[in-house]
Backbone as XML, in Angstrom:
<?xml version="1.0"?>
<chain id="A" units="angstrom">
  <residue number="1" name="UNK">
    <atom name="N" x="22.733" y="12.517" z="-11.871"/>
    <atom name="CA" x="21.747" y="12.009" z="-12.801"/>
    <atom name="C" x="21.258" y="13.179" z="-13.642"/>
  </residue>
  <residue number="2" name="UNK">
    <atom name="N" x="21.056" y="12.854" z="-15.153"/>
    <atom name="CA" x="20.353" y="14.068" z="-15.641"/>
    <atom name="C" x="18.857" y="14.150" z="-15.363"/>
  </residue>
  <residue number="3" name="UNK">
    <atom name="N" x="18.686" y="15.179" z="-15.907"/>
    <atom name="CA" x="17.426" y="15.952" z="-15.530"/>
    <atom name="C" x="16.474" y="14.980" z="-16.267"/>
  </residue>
  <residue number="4" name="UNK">
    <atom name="N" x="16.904" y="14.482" z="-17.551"/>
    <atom name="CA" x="15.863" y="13.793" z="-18.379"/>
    <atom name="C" x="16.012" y="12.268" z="-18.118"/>
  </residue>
  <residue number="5" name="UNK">
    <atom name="N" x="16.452" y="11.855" z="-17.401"/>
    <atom name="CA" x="16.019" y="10.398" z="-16.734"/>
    <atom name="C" x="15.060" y="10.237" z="-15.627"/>
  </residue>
  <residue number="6" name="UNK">
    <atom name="N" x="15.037" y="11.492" z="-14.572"/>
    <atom name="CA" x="14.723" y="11.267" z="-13.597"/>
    <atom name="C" x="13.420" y="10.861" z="-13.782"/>
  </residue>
  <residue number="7" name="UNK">
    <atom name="N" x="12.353" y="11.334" z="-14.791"/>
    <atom name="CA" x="10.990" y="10.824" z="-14.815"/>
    <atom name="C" x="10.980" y="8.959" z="-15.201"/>
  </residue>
  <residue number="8" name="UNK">
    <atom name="N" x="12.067" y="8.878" z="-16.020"/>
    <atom name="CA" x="12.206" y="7.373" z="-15.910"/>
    <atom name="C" x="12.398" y="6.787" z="-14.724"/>
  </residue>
  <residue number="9" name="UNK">
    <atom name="N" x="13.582" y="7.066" z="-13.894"/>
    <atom name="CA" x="13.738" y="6.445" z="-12.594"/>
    <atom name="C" x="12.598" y="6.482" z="-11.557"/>
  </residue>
  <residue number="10" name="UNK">
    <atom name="N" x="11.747" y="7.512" z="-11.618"/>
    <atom name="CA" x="10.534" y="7.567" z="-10.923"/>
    <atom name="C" x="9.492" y="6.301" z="-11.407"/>
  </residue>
  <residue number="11" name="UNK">
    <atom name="N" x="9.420" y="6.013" z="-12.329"/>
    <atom name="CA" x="8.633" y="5.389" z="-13.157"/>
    <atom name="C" x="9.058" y="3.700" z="-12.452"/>
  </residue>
  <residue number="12" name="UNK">
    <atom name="N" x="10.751" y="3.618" z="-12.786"/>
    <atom name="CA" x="11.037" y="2.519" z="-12.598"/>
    <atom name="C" x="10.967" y="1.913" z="-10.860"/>
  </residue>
  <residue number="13" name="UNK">
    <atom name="N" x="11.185" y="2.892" z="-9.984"/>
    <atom name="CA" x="10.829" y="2.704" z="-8.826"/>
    <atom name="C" x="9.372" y="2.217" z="-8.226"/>
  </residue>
  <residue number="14" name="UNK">
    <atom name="N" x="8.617" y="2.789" z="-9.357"/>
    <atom name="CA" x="7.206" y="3.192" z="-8.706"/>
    <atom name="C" x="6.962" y="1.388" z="-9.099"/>
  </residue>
  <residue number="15" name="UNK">
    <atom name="N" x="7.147" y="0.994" z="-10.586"/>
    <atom name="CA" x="6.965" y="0.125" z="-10.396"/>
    <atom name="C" x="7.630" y="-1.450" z="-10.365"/>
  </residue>
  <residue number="16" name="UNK">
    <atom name="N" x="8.625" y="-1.324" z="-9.814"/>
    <atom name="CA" x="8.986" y="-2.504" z="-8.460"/>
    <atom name="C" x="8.543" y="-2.020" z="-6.899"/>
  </residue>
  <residue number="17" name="UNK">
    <atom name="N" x="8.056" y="-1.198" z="-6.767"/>
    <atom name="CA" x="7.245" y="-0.885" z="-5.553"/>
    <atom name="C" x="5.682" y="-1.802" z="-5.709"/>
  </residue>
  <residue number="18" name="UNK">
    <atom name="N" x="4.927" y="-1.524" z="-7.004"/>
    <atom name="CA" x="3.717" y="-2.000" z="-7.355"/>
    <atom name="C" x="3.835" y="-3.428" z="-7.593"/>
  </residue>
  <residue number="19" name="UNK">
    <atom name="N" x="4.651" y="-3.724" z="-7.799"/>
    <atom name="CA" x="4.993" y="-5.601" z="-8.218"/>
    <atom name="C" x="5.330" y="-6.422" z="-7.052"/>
  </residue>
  <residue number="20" name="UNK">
    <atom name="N" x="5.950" y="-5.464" z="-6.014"/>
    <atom name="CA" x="6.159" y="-5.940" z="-4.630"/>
    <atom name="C" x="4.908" y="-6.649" z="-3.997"/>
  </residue>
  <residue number="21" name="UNK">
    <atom name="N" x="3.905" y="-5.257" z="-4.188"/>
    <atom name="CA" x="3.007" y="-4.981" z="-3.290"/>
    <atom name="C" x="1.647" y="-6.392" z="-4.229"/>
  </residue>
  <residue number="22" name="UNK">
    <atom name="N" x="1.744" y="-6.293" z="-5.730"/>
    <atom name="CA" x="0.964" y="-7.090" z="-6.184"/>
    <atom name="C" x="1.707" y="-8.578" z="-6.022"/>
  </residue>
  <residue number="23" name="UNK">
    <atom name="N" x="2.764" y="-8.970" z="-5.639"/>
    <atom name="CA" x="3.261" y="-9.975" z="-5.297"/>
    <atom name="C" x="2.778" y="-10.594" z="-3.491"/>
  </residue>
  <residue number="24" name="UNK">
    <atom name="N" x="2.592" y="-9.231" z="-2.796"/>
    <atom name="CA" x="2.140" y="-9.852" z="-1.668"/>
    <atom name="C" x="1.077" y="-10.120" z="-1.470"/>
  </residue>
  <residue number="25" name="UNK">
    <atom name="N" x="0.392" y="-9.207" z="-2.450"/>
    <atom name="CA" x="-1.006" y="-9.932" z="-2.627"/>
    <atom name="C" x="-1.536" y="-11.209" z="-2.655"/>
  </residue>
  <residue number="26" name="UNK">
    <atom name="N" x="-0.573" y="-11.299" z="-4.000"/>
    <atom name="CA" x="-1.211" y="-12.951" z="-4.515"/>
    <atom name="C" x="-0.901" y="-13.740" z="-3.363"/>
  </residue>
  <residue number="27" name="UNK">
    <atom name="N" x="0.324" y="-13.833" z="-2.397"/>
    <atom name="CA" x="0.583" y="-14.528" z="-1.708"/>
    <atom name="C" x="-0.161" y="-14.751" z="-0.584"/>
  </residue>
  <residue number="28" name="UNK">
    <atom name="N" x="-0.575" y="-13.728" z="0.101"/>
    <atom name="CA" x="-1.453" y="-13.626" z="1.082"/>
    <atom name="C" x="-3.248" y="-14.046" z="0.057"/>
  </residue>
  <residue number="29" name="UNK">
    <atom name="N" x="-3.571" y="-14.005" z="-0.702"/>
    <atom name="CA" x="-5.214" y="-13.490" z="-0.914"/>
    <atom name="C" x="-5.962" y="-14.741" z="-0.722"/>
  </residue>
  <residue number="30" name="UNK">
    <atom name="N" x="-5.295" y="-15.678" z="-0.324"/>
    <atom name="CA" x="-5.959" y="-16.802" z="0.088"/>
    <atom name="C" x="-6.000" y="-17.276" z="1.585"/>
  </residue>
  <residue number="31" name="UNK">
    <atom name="N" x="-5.662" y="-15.855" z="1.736"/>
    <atom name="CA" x="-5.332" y="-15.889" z="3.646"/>
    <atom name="C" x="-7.050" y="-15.161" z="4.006"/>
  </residue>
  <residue number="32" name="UNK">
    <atom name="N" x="-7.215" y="-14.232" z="3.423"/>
    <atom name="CA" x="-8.127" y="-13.633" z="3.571"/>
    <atom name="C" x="-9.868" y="-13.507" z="3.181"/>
  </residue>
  <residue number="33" name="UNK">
    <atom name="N" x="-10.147" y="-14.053" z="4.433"/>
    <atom name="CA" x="-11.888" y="-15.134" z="4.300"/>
    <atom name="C" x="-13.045" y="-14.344" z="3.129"/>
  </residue>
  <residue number="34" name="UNK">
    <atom name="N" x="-12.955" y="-12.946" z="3.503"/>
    <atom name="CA" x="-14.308" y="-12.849" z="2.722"/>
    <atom name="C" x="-14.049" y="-12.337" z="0.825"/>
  </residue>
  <residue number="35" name="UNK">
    <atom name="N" x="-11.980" y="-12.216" z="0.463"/>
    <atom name="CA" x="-12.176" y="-12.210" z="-0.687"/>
    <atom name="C" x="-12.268" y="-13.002" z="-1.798"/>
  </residue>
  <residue number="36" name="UNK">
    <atom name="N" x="-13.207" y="-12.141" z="-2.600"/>
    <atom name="CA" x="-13.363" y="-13.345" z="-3.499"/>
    <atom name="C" x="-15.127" y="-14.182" z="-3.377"/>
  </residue>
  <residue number="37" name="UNK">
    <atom name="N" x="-15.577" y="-13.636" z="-2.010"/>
    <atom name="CA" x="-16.830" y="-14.163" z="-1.796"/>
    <atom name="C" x="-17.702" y="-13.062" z="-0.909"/>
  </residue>
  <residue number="38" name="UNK">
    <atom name="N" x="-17.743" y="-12.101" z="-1.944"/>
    <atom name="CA" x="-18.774" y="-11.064" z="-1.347"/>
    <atom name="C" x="-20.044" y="-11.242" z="-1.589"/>
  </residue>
  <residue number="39" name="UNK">
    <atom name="N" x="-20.912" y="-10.743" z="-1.363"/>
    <atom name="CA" x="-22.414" y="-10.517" z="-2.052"/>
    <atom name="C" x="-22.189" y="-9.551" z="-3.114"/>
  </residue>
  <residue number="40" name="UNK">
    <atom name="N" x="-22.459" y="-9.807" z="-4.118"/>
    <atom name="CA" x="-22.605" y="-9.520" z="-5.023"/>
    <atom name="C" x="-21.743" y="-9.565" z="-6.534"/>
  </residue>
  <residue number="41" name="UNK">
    <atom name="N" x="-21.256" y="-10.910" z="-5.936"/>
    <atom name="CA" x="-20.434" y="-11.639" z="-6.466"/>
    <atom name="C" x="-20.925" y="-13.154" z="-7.416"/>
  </residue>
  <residue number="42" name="UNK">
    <atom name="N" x="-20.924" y="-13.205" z="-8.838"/>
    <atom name="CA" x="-21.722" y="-13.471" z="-9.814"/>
    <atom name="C" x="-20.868" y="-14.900" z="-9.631"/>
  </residue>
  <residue number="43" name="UNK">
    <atom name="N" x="-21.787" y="-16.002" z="-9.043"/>
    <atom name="CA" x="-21.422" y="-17.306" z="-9.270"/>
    <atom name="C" x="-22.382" y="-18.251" z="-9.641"/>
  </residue>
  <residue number="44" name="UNK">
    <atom name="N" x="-22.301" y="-18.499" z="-11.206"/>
    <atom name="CA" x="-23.348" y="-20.245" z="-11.167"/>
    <atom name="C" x="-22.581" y="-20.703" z="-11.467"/>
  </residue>
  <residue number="45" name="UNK">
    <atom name="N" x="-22.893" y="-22.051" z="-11.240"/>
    <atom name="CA" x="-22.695" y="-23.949" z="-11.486"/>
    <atom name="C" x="-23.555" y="-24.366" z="-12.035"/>
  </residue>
  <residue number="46" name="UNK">
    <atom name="N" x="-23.160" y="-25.087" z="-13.262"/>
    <atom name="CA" x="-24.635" y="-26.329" z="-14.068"/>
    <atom name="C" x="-24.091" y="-27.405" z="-13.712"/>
  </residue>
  <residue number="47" name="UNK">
    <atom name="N" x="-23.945" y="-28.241" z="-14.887"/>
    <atom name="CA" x="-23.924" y="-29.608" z="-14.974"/>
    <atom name="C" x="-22.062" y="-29.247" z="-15.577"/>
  </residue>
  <residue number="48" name="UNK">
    <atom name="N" x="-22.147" y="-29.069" z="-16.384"/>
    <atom name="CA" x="-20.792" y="-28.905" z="-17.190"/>
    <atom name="C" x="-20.078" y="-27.717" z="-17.137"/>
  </residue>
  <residue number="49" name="UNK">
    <atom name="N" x="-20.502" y="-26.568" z="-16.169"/>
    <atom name="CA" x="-20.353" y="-25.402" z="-16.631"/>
    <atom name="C" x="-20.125" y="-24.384" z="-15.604"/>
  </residue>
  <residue number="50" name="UNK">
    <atom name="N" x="-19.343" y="-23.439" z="-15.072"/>
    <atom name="CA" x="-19.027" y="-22.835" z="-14.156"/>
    <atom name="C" x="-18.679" y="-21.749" z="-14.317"/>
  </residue>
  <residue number="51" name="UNK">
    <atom name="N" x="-19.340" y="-20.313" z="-14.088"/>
    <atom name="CA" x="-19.393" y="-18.895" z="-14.291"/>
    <atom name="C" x="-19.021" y="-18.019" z="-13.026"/>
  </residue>
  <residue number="52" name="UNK">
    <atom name="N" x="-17.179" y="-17.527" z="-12.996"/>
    <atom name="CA" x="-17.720" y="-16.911" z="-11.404"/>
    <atom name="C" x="-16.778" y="-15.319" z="-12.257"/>
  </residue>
  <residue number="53" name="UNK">
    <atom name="N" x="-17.806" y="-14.575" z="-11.693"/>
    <atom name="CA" x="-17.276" y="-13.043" z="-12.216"/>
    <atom name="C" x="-17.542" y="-12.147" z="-10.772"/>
  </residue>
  <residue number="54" name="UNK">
    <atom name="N" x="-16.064" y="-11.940" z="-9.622"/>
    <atom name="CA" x="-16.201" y="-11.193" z="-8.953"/>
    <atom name="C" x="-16.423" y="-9.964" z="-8.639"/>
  </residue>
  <residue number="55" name="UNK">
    <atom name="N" x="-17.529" y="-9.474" z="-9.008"/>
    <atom name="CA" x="-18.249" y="-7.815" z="-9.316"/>
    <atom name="C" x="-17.678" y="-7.600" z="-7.805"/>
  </residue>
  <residue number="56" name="UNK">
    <atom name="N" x="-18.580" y="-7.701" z="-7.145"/>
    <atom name="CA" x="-18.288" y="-7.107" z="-5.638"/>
    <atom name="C" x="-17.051" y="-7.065" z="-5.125"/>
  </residue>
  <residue number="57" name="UNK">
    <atom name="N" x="-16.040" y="-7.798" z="-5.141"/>
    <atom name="CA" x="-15.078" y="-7.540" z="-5.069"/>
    <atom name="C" x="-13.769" y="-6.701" z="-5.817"/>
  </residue>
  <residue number="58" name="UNK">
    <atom name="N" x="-14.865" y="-6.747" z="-7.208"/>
    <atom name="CA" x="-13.315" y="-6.040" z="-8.679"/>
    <atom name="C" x="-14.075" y="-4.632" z="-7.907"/>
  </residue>
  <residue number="59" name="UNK">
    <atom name="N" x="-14.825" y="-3.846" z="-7.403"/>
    <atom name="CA" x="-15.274" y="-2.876" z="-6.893"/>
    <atom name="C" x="-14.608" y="-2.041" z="-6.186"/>
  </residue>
  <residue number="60" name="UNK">
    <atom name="N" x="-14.715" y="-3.403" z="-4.815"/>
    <atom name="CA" x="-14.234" y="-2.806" z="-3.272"/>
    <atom name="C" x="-12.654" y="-2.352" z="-3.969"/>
  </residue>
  <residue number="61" name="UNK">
    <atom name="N" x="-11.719" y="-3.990" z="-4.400"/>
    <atom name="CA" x="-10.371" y="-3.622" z="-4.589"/>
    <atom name="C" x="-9.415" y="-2.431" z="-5.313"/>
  </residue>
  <residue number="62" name="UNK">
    <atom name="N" x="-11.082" y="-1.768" z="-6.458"/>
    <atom name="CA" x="-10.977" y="-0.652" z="-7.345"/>
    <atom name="C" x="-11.114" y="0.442" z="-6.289"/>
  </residue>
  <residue number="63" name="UNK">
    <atom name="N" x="-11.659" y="0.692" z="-4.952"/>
    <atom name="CA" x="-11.949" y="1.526" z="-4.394"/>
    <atom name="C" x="-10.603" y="1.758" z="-3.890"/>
  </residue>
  <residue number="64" name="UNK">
    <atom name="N" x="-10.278" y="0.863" z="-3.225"/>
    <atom name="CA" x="-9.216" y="0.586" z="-2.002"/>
    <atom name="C" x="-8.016" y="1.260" z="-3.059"/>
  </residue>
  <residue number="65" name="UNK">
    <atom name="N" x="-7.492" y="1.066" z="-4.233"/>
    <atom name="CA" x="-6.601" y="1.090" z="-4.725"/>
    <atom name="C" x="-6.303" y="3.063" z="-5.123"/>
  </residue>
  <residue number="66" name="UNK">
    <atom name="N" x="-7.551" y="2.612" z="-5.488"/>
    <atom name="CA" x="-7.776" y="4.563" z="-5.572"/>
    <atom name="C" x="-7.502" y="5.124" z="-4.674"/>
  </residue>
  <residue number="67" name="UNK">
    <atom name="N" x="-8.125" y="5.282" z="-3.530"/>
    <atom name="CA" x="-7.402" y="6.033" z="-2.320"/>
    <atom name="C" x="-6.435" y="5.875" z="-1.900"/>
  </residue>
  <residue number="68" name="UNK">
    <atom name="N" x="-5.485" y="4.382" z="-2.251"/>
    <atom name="CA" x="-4.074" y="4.858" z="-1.952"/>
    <atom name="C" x="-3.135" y="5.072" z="-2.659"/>
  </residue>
  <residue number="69" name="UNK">
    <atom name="N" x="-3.962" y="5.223" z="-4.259"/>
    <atom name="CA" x="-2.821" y="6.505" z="-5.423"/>
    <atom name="C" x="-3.161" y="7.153" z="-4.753"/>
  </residue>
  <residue number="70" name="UNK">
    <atom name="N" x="-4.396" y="8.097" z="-4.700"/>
    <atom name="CA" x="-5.468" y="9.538" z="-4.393"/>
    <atom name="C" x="-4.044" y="10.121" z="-3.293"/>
  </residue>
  <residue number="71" name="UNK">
    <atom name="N" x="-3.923" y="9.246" z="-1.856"/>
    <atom name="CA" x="-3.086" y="9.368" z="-0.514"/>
    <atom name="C" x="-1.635" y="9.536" z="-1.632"/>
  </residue>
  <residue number="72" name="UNK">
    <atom name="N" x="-1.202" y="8.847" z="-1.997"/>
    <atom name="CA" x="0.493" y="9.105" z="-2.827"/>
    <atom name="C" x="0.490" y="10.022" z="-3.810"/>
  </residue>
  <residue number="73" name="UNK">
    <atom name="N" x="-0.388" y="10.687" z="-3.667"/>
    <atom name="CA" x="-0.598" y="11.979" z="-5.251"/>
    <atom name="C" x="-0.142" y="13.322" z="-4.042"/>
  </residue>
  <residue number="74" name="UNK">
    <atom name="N" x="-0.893" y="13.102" z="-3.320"/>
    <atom name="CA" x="-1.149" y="14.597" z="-2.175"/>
    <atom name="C" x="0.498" y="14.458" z="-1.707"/>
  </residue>
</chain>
């Protein structure tokens, strides 16, 4: 392989590794009780009208995700 692909092939690995992993996600995330319904997790209901913006959770999953680039960087 030349020298000037290899940052592509890294690239392309990395992500069908990430599509895997966001594929098992989706599959499983309805397995798992408390996501999606944390405290601090922005839900009203009216009459006609339904607002749900998962803060507490776009958080935790932003945390979680970081430390395991942060862990694959080292």
């Amino acid at each position: 392989m030349t020298p000037q692909l290899q940052p592509f092939a890294k690239l392309i690995i990395f992500a069908g590794i990430a599509l895997v992993v966001f594929g098992l996600i989706l599959l499983f995330a309805g397995k798992i009780p408390f996501l999606g319904r944390l405290p601090g997790d922005i839900f009203i209901q009216r009459k006609n009208f339904t607002f749900y913006f998962p803060l507490a959770t776009s958080i935790l999953l932003s945390i979680i995700i970081s430390l395991i680039l942060y862990f694959f960087r080292k």
